[in-house]
C-alpha positions as CSV (number, residue, x, y, z in Angstrom):
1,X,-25.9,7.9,-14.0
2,X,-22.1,7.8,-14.5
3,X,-20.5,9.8,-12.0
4,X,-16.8,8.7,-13.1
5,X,-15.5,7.0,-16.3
6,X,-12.1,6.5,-17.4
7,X,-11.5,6.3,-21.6
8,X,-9.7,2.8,-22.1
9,X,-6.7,4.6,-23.3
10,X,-7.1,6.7,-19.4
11,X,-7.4,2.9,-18.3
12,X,-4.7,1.8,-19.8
13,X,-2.1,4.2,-18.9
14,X,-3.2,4.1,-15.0
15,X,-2.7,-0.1,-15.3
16,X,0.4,1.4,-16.9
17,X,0.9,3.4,-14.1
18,X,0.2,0.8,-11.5
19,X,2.6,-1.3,-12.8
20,X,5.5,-0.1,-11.4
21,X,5.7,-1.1,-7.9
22,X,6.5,2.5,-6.2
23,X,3.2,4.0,-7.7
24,X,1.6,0.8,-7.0
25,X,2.2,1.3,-2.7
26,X,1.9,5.0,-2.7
27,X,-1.8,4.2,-4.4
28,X,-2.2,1.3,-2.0
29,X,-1.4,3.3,1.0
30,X,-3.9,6.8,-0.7
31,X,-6.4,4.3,-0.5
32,X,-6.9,4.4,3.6
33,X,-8.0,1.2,5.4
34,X,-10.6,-1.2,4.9
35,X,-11.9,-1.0,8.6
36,X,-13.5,2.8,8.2
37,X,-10.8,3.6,10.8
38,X,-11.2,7.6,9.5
39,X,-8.7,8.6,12.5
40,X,-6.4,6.4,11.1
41,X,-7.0,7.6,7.5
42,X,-7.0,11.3,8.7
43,X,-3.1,10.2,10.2
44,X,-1.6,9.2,7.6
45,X,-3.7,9.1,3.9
46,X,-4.1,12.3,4.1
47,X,-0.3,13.5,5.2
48,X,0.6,11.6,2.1
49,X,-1.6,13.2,-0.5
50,X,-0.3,16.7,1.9
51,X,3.4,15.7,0.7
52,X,2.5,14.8,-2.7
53,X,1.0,18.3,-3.6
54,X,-2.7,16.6,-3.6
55,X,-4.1,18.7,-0.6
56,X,-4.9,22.3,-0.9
57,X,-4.7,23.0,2.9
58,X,-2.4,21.1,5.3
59,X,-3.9,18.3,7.5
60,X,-3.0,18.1,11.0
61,X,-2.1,15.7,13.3
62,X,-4.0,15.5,17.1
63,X,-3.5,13.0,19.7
64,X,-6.9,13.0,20.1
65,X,-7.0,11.8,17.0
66,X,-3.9,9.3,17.7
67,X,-6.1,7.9,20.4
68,X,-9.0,7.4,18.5
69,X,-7.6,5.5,16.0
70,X,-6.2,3.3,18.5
71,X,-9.5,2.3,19.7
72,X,-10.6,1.7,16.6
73,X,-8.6,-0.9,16.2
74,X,-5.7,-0.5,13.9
75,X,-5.7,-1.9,11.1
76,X,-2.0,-3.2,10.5
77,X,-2.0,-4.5,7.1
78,X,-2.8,-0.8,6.1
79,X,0.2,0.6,8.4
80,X,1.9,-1.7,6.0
81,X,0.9,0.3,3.3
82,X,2.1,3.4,4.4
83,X,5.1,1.9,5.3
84,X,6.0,0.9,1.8
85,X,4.5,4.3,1.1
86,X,6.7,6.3,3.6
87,X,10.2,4.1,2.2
88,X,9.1,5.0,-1.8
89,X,8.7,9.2,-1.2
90,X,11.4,9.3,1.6
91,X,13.9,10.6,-0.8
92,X,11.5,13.1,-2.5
93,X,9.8,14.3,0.9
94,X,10.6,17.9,1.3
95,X,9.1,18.2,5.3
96,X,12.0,15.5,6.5
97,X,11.2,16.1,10.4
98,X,7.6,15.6,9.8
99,X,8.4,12.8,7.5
100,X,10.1,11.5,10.2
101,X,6.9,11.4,13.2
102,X,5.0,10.0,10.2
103,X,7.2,6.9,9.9
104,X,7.7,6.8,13.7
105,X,3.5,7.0,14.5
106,X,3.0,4.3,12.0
107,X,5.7,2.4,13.7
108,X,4.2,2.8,17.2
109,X,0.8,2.2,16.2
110,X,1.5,-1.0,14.4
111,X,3.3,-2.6,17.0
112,X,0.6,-1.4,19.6
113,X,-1.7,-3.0,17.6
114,X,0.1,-6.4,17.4
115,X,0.5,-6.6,21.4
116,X,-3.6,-5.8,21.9
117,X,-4.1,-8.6,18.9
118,X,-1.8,-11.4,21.0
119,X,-2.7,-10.1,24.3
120,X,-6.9,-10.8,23.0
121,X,-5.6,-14.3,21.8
122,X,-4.3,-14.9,24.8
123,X,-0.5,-15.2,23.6
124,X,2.7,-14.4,26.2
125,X,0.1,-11.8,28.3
126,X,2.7,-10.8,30.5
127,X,5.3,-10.0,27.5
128,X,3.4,-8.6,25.8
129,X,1.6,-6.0,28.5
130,X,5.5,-5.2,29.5
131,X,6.1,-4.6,25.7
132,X,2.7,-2.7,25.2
133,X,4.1,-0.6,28.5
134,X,7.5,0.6,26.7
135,X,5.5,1.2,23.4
136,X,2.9,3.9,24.9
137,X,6.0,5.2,26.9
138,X,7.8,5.6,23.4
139,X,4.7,6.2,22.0
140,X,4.4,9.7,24.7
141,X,7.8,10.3,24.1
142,X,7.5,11.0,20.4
143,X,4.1,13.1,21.0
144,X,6.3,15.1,23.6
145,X,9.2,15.8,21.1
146,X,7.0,16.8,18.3
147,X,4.5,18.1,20.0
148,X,4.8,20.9,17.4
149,X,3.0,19.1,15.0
150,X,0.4,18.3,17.1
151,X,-2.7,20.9,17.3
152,X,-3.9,19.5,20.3
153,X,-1.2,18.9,22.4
């Protein structure tokens, strides 16, 4: 049973499509990550298809949610996606404040991410526990300041 087929012509424009490197990271970053992180997908894969009309209802954000994801584990080569995601819609991006805690979260959570990863190698501990310190501080910061978006909060 065929539950989805595509026409080669259908084919051919989405390689068409894909082509072009902006549709080819928003797609990457629709995609979500490969580590069934759904918190983290929830965060941010669905925000995007919110801001590109794809979404009937909005999604929210929670730090519950936030937190979950973080003990997931992270998955930073998908925060890379909706990086390059976030800088192609920036200038198209109607909600620019929400836009905004988007780009920061993804920024926090990356970098968190990249501390716990060195710290479980055993790289610079102390560095990097001082550095993982002034990232959850920044981190709470950002949750305090728009905590408007939060449902939980």
């Amino acid at each position: 049973m065929t539950v989805f087929s595509l026409s080669t012509s259908k084919f051919d424009q989405l390689k068409e499509l894909l082509k072009n490197p902006f549709c080819y990271m928003v797609a990457t970053a629709l995609r979500g990550p490969d580590n069934e992180n759904y918190p983290l997908k929830r965060l941010f894969t669905y925000k995007i298809r919110e801001f590109l009309g794809l979404l009937e209802e909005n999604s929210s954000y929670s730090v519950g949610t936030i937190a979950e994801a973080i003990l997931k584990g992270i998955e930073t080569h998908f925060l890379a996606h909706i990086s390059e995601a976030l800088g192609v819609l920036a200038s198209i991006i109607t909600k620019k404040e929400e836009f905004y805690f988007l780009d920061m979260l993804s920024f926090f959570l990356y970098n968190i991410e990249v501390c716990l990863t060195e710290i479980e190698k055993g790289y610079r501990i102390k560095e990097r526990l001082e550095e993982l310190d002034e990232l959850f501080e920044c981190l709470n910061k950002l949750l305090e300041d728009y905590s408007y978006f939060l449902s939980d909060y």
